[in-house]
C-alpha beads as a LAMMPS data file, in Angstrom:
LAMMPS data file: protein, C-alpha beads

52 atoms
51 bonds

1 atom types
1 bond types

-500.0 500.0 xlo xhi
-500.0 500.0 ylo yhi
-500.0 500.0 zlo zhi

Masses

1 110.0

Atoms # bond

1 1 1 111.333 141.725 -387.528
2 1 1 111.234 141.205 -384.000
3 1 1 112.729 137.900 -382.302
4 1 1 111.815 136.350 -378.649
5 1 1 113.261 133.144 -377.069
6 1 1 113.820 131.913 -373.747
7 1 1 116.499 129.885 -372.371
8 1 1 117.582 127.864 -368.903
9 1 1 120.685 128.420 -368.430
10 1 1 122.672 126.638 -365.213
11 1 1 124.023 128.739 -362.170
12 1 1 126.889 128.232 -360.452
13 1 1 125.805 125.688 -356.987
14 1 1 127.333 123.576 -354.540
15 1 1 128.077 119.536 -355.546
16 1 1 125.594 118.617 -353.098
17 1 1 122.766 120.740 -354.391
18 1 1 123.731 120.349 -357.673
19 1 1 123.096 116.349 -357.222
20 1 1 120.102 116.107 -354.765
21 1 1 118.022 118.929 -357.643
22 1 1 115.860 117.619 -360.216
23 1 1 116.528 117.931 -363.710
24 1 1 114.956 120.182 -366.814
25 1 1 112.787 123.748 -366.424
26 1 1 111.773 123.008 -362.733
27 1 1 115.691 122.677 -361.645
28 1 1 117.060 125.013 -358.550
29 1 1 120.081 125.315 -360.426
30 1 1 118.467 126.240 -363.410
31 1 1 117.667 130.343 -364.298
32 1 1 115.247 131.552 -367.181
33 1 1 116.755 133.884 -369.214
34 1 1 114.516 135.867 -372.304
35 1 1 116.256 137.259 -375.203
36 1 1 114.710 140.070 -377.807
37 1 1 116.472 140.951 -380.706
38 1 1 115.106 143.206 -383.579
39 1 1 116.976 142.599 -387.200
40 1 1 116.690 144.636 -390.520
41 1 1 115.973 143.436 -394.015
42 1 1 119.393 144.067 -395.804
43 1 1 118.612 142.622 -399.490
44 1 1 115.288 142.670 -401.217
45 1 1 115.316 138.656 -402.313
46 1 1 112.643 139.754 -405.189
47 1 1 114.860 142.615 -406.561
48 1 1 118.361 141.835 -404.906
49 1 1 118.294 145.824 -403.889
50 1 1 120.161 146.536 -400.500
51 1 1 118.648 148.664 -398.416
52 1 1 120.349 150.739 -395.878

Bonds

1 1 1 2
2 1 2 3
3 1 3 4
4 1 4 5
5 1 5 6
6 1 6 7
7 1 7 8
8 1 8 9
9 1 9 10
10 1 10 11
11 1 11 12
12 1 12 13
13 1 13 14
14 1 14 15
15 1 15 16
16 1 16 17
17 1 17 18
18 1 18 19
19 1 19 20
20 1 20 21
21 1 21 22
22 1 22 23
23 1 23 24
24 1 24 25
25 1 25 26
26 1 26 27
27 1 27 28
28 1 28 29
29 1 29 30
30 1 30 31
31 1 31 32
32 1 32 33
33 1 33 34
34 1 34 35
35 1 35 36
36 1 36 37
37 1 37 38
38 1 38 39
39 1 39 40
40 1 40 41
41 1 41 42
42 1 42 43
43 1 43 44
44 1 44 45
45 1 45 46
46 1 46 47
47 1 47 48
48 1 48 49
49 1 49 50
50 1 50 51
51 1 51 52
């Protein structure tokens, strides 16, 4: 299985920038930031087999 999700995370900006930006997505002192992560079954939940 194959996981994507985004994020805003906040950077690092001056007090007066940091006051005089909006808030939410939009936000100067915001940055996107995408994750992908891939996972493995380990158990069967039917069987309780682990698979390697």
């Amino acid at each position: 299985m194959i996981e994507m999700d985004e994020a805003y995370f906040t950077i690092q900006t001056s007090e007066n920038e940091h006051n005089t930006q909006k808030a939410g997505r939009g936000s100067k002192t915001k940055s996107n930031l995408m994750v992908m992560a891939e996972s493995t079954v380990l158990e069967n939940i039917d069987t309780g087999k682990v698979e390697r």
